[in-house]
N, C-alpha and C positions, 0 to 999 in steps of 0.2 A: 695627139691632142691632150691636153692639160684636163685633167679630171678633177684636181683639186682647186682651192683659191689661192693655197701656195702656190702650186705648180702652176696658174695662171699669171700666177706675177710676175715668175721667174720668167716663164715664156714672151711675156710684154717686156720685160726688162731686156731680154737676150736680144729682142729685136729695134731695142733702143741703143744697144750696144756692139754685141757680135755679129747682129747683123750688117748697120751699118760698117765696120772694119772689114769684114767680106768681101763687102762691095767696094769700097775707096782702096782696098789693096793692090787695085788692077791684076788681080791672078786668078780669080775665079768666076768659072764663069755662070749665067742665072739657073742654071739647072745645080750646079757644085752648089750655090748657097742655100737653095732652098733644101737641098738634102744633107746640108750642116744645120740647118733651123730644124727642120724633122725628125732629125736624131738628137737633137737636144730638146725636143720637149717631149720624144718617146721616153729616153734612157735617162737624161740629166737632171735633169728638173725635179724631180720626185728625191732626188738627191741631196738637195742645198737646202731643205727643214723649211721652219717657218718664218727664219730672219727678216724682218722686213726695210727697208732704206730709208733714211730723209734725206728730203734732195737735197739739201744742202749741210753737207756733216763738215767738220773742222778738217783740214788735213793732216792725218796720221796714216799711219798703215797701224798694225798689232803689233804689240809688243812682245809677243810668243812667235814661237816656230809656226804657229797656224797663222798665214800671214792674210785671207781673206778667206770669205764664203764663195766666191766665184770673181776669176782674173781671168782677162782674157791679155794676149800678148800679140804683140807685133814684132815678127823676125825680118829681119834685112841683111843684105850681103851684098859685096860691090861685084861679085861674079854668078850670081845669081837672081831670085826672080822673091817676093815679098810673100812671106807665109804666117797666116794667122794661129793663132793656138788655144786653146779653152783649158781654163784649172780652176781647179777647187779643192781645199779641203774638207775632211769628215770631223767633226769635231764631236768629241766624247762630252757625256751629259753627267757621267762622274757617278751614276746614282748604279741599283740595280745588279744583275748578274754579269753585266758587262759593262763595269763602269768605266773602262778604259777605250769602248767602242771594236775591239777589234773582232768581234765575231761579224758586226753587223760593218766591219772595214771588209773583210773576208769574203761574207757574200756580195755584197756590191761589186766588188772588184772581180769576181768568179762572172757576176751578171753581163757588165759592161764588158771582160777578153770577148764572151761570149756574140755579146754584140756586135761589137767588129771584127768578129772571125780572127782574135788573134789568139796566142798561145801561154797557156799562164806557167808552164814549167817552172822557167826564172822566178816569177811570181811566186808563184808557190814558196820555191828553195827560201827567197826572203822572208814571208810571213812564218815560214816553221823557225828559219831563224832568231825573229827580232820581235816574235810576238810573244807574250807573257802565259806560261802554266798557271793553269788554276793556283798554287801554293804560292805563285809568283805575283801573280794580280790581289791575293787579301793580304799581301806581303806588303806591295807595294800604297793599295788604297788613301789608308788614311796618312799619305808620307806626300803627295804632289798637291800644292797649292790648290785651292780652286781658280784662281785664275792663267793656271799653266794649263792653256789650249794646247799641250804636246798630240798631235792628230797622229790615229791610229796609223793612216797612209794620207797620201795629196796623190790626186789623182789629175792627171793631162789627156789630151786628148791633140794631136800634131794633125791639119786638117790639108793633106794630100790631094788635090782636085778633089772629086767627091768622096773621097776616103775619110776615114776615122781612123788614128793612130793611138792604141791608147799605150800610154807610160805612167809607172807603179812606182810610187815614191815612197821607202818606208822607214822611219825615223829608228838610228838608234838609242838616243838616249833614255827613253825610257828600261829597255832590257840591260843599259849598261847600270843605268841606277838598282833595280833589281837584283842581279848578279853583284854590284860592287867589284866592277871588273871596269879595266880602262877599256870604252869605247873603240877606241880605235883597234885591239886585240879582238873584239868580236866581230867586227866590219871586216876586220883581213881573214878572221876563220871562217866567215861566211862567203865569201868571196873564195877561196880557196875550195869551199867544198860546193860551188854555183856548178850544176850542172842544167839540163848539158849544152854547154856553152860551145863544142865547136871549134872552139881554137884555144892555143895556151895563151894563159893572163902571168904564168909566173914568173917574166922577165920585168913586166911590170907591176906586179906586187909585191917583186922585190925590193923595185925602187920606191915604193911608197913608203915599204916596210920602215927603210934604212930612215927614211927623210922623218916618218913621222916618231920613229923613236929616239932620232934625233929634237926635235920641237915638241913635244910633251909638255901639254899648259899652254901651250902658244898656236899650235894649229890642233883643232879638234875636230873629228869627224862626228859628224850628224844623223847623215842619213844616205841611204842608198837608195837607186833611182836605175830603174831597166826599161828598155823597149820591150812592150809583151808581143813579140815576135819570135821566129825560131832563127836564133842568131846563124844556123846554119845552111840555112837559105837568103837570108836579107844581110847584104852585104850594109855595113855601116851600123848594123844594130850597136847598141852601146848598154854598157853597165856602167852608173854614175856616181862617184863617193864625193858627196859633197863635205867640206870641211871648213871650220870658222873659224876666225881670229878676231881678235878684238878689236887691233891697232890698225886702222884702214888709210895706212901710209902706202906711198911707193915702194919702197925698201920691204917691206911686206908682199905687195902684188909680185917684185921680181924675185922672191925668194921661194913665196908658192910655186909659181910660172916654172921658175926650173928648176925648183923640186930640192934646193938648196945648192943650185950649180950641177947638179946630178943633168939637165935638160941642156944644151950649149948649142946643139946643131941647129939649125934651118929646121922651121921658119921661127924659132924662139928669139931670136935678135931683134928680125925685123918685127915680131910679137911686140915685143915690152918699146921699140921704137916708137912703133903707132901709138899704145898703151902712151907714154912718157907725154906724146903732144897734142892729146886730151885730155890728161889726169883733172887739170884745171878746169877742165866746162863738168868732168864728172859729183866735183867736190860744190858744185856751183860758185865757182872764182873767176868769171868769164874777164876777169884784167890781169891773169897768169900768177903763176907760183915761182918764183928766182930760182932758176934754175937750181943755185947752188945751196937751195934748201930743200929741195921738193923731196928728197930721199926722206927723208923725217918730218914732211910738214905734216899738221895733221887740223882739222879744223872743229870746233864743238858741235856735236849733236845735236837735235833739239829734242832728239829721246835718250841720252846717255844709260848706260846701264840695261836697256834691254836687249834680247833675242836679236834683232834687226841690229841693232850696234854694230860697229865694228866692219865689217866686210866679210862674204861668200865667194868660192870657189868651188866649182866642179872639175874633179880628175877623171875624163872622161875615158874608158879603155872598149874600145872599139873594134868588131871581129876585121884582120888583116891588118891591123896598124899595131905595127912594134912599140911605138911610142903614143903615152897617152896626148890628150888635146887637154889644155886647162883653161877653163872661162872663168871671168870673174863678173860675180854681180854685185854691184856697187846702188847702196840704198837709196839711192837720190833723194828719197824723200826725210832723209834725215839733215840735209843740205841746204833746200829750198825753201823759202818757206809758202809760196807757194807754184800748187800742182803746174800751173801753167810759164810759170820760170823752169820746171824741166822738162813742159816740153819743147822751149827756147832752147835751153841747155843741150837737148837732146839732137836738135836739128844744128847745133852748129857744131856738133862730134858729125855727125852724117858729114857736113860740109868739107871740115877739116878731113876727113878720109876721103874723102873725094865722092860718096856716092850721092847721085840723080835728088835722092829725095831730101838730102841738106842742100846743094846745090840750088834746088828752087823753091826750096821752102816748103815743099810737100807733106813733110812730119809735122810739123810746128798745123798746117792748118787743117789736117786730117784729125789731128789729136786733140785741137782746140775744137775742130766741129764738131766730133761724139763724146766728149768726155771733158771739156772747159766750163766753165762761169761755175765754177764747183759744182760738177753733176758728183753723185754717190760716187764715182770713180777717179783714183790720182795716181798718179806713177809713181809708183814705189820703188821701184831697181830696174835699175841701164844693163844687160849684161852685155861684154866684151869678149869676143877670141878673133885671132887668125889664124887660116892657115891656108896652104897654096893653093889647095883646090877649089875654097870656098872666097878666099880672099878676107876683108873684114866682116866680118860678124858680130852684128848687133839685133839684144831683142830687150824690148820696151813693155814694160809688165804697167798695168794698166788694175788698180784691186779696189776692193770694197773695203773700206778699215774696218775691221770687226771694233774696236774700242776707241775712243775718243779721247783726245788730247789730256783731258782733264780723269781719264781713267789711268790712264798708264803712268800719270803724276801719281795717284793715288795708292796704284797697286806697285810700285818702286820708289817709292818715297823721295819721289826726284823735284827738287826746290821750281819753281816757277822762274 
């Protein structure tokens, strides 16, 4: 039960929104939902501060790495069944003994493993890695914008029939800024010394190694992201190096994807195929890209120059799988200008890959019923992967804009 007025809003809210996505996902059943609404207003809620919404905000998402206060997602797969998700950022308040948030990242994240019985090991090895020494945080202080919401962690929650999965998102640009070391060298040291993981990573850390000290400036790693499970028991657990580029072309997507030609086998072909014949709805171009420019087309922003710019990718390394899996999240909302054109956009990718809920229009009127006529929530990023056991895989991120169109002009000096 909600003890604050915060935590009662939140609670009203979650059930104006996660609730219903619950319930219209056809996978869960009335006992699974109410014990996902129960655990988010025991554990979550007291989490997301005192932000409050208007119902009617401009469509943006943020223009930093902290991409909302509370997004919830819808995953889809053409050989599988529809799974909801819950995220949030922790956003540091810049002031104080911890003004970067991570002590008070630390305990939350200690609270919630706890919560859902899972296993902070991983966790752990990350926060000791990419979180800041006292000499390092008054080092750093007066050096980060105040409007760079760089979040201690993002915190997910993957919602299993009645289960709670929680996954530990921890950013590393801040420790790379600190150190004055390239990012991407601390992400592979820490990765390297991930215990205890259970299986070897370093057939594939080597390949990342190679590719990304080949792209230096061009692909950058961000943040890493684990299943807080014991990867030696849960088959599929994964450790996640997400990495950004600026240029959110094709020629980009199929260079990440196979890792610079390093990836060639099955299912990576028929990957960047599927990929190739919905670029166009991703970019919101729904009357096609000519073929024989789509490798370099690229279209203007309506936020240039920020964090969201560009395009995302996760290099997903997974216990038993030799090769990783690479998704890409494409901002949609940098595309459209508005929320309800992606999720047009969104159901006719479903369509185009053949599954059920582009087919009958099922995304488009689910997405317009809890979250259209500009409610607090727009779709921010489409992500993309396949692969053969899961077939296409799509999840539709659904967020709060923490900042407003007319902020992010402001604080990137980006002409109107």
């Amino acid at each position: 039960m909600a003890t604050t007025p915060d935590e009662e809003f939140w609670s009203n809210h979650a059930r104006s929104t996660l609730g219903p996505l619950l319930s219209l996902a056809g996978t869960y059943t009335a006992s699974d939902q109410a014990s996902h609404l129960r655990f988010f207003d025991e554990h979550v809620a007291s989490c997301l501060g005192s932000q409050q919404i208007e119902p009617k905000v401009e469509y943006w998402a943020s223009p930093d790495l902290a991409g909302t206060r509370f997004e919830v997602s819808l995953n889809l797969t053409t050989r599988g069944k529809a799974k909801v998700r819950l995220s949030f950022d922790l956003l540091r308040d810049g002031t104080g003994p911890d003004p970067f948030g991570e002590d008070n990242a630390r305990e939350i994240l200690h609270r919630l493993c706890l919560a859902t019985g899972g296993d902070p090991r991983l966790m752990d090895c990350l926060m000791k890695a990419f979180f800041l020494s006292p000499s390092e945080t008054e080092a750093l202080r007066d050096k980060v914008p105040p409007h760079m919401q760089i979040p201690p962690a993002c915190i997910a929650f993957e919602l299993e029939g009645h289960r709670q999965i929680l996954k530990a998102y921890i950013p590393i640009v801040r420790k790379a800024a600190a150190l004055g070391k390239p990012a991407g060298d601390i992400a592979l040291n820490a990765l390297r010394d991930l215990e205890p993981l259970g299986y070897d990573l370093s057939y594939n850390l080597g390949l990342l190694d190679e590719y990304l000290a080949s792209r230096q400036g061009q692909v950058d790693p961000i943040m890493i992201g684990i299943d807080c499970l014991d990867p030696k028991i849960n088959e599929g657990s994964r450790v996640k190096v997400y990495v950004h580029c600026k240029a959110c072309t094709f020629a980009t997507a199929r260079d990440v994807i196979t890792l610079g030609g390093r990836l060639t086998g099955e299912p990576t072909p028929m990957k960047l195929n599927l990929l190739r014949s919905i670029w166009h709805l991703l970019l919101s171009e729904p009357g096609g890209i000519p073929d024989d420019k789509i490798d370099t087309w690229s279209k203007q922003e309506r936020s240039p120059g920020a964090v969201f710019s560009g395009v995302l990718f996760s290099i997903d390394l997974a216990a038993g799988k030799k090769m990783p899996d690479i998704k890409i999240y494409v901002p949609v909302f940098q595309y459209a200008e508005h929320t309800e054109t992606s999720f047009r956009n969104t159901n006719a990718v479903l369509k185009t890959v053949g599954h059920e809920w582009g087919q009958t229009g099922r995304f488009n009127e689910v997405a317009t019923a809890i979250f259209g006529q500009q409610k607090a929530h727009g779709q921010s990023h489409l992500s993309y992967s396949y692969t053969e056991s899961k077939g296409v895989y799509l999840t539709a991120y659904f967020s709060i804009p923490i900042f407003h169109g007319e902020q992010i002009t402001n604080a990137y000096n980006i002409p109107n």
